[in-house]
C-alpha positions, 0 to 999 in steps of 0.5 A, spaced: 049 483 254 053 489 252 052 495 257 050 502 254 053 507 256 049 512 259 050 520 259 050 524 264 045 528 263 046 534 263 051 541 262 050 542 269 051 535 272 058 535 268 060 541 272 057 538 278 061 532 277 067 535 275 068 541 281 067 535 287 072 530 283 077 536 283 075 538 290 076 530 293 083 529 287 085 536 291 084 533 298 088 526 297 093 530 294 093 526 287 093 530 280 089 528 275 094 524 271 095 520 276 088 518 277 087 517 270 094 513 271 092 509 277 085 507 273 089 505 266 085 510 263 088 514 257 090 520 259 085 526 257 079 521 259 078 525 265 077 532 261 073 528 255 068 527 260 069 534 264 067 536 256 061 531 254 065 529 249 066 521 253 060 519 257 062 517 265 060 510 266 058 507 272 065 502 273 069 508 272 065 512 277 066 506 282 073 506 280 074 514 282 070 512 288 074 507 290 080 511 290 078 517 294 076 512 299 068 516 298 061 513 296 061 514 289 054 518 290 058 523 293 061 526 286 055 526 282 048 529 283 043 524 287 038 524 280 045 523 276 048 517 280 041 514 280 041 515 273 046 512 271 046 506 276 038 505 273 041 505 266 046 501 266 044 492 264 048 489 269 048 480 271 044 478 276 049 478 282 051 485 280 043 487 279 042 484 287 048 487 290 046 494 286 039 493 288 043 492 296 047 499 293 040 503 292 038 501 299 044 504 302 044 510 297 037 510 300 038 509 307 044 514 306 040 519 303 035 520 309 042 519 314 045 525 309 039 528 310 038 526 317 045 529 318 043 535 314 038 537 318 042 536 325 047 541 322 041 546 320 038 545 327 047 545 331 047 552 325 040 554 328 043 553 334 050 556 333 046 561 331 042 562 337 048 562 342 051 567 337 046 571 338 045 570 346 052 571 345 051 578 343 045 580 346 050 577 352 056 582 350 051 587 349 048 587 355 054 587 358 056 593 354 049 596 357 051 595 364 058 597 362 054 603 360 049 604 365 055 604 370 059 609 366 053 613 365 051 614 373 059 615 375 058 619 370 051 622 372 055 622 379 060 626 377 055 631 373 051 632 380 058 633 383 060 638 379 052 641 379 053 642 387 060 645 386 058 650 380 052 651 384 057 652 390 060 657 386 054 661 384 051 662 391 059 664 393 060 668 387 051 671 388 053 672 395 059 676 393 056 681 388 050 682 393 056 685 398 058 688 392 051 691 390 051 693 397 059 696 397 055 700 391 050 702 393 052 705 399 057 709 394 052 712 390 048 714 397 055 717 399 055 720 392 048 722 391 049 726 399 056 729 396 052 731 389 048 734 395 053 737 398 056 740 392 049 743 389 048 747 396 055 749 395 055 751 388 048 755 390 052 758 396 057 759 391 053 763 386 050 767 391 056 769 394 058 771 387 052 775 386 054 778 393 061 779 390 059 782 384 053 786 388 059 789 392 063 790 387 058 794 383 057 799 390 065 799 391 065 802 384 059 806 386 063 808 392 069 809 389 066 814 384 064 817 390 069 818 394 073 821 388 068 826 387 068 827 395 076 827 393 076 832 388 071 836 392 074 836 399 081 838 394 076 844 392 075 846 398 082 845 401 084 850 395 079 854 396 079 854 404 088 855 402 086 862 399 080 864 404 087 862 410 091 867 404 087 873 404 086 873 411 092 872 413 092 879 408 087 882 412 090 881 418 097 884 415 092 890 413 089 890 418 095 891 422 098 896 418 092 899 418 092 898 425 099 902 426 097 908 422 091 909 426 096 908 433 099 913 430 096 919 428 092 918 434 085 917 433 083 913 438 076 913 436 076 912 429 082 907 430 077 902 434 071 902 430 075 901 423 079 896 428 072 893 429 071 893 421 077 890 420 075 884 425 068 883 423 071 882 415 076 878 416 071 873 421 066 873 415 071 871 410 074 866 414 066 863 415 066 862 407 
């Protein structure tokens, strides 16, 4: 009975077949004319089947198997292995060790699944204790931050205290110098005070001044008037002196002349005449 070959069934399962068998020829360091070589297949069998151009066949599927040290299931997609080993018309002995092969696949299957699910549950896991991990870095980083933060709220409290130190210091020092300036503006207000009561004394004795000075030039007026008058008077009282001392003179010549002609009488009461004249003009 003559085995049909059969496909691979699809683009996708070539590509699927051709990737893993790339990726196990990479790992055991053989190149792909060496495998062909070591399977006594013509060289290009390899990128035939990679194209569609050869079907794959179950004797050489086993074959690459074989050499990878691998099941052969591992190159193929699970529905593309099971297609392949249920289309193929086998003796009764390959039949049975197939059926045997199908059991392990099985078997195999569930332990890959089996597998499958215990790395999701250790990548679960991994993820679990990444996130631990972090939430333990993070709390660490939190009580780092906590404990920065109250030296840092400890230092602020510091400098608080310190600023607050500083601004009572510095208060109490604007109230004594407050206290400094009021006292000088007191001082000052007393002196504008002071100042004031003397620019009033001052003024009055201004008006005062000029009260004075305006009597002074009546005064000095008047004694200039009283000057001139008693210089009138001086001259006046110079030319009386004149003509008394004129009439004593005549009165004396008179005097003598009447000596000598010998009238007594006559001589007295023209003396007396004489006298009286002269008295009334020296009163003026």
């Amino acid at each position: 009975m003559v085995a049909r070959q059969p496909e691979m069934g699809s683009e996708r399962d070539r590509k699927l077949f051709k990737a893993r068998l790339k990726s196990q020829l990479s790992r055991m360091g053989i190149s792909q004319r060496a495998m062909e070589e070591r399977l006594g297949l013509s060289t290009g069998t390899l990128s035939k089947i990679f194209a569609g151009r050869l079907n794959l066949t179950v004797g050489i599927l086993m074959e690459l198997a074989k050499v990878l040290q691998i099941d052969p299931w591992v190159l193929v997609d699970d529905t593309a292995w099971i297609q392949l080993r249920n289309e193929v018309p086998l003796d009764k002995a390959t039949e049975v060790e197939l059926k045997l092969q199908a059991e392990v696949d099985e078997l195999r299957l569930e332990l890959v699944a089996t597998h499958a699910r215990e790395r999701a549950a250790e990548e679960e896991l991994a993820v679990q204790r990444r996130r631990a991990e972090r939430s333990e870095a993070r709390r660490a980083q939190w009580e780092e931050r906590a404990s920065q933060a109250a030296v840092e709220r400890d230092e602020a409290r510091a400098d608080a205290a310190e600023q607050a130190d500083a601004f009572a210091r510095e208060r109490a020092a604007r109230r004594e110098e407050a206290q400094v300036l009021q006292s000088l503006r007191r001082a000052l207000a007393a002196n504008e005070a002071r100042l004031s009561e003397q620019a009033k004394q001052l003024s009055e004795a201004r008006r005062r001044l000029a009260q004075a000075e305006k009597r002074a030039t009546v005064n000095e007026q008047a004694f200039e008037k009283l000057t001139a008058e008693y210089w009138n008077l001086h001259s006046k009282a110079d030319q009386k002196a004149k003509e008394a001392a004129r009439l004593a003179q005549e009165k004396h010549q008179l005097s003598r002349q009447l000596q000598g002609q010998g009238g007594a009488v006559l001589g007295g009461a023209a003396l007396a005449f004489l006298v009286g004249c002269a008295v009334g003009s020296s009163g003026e």
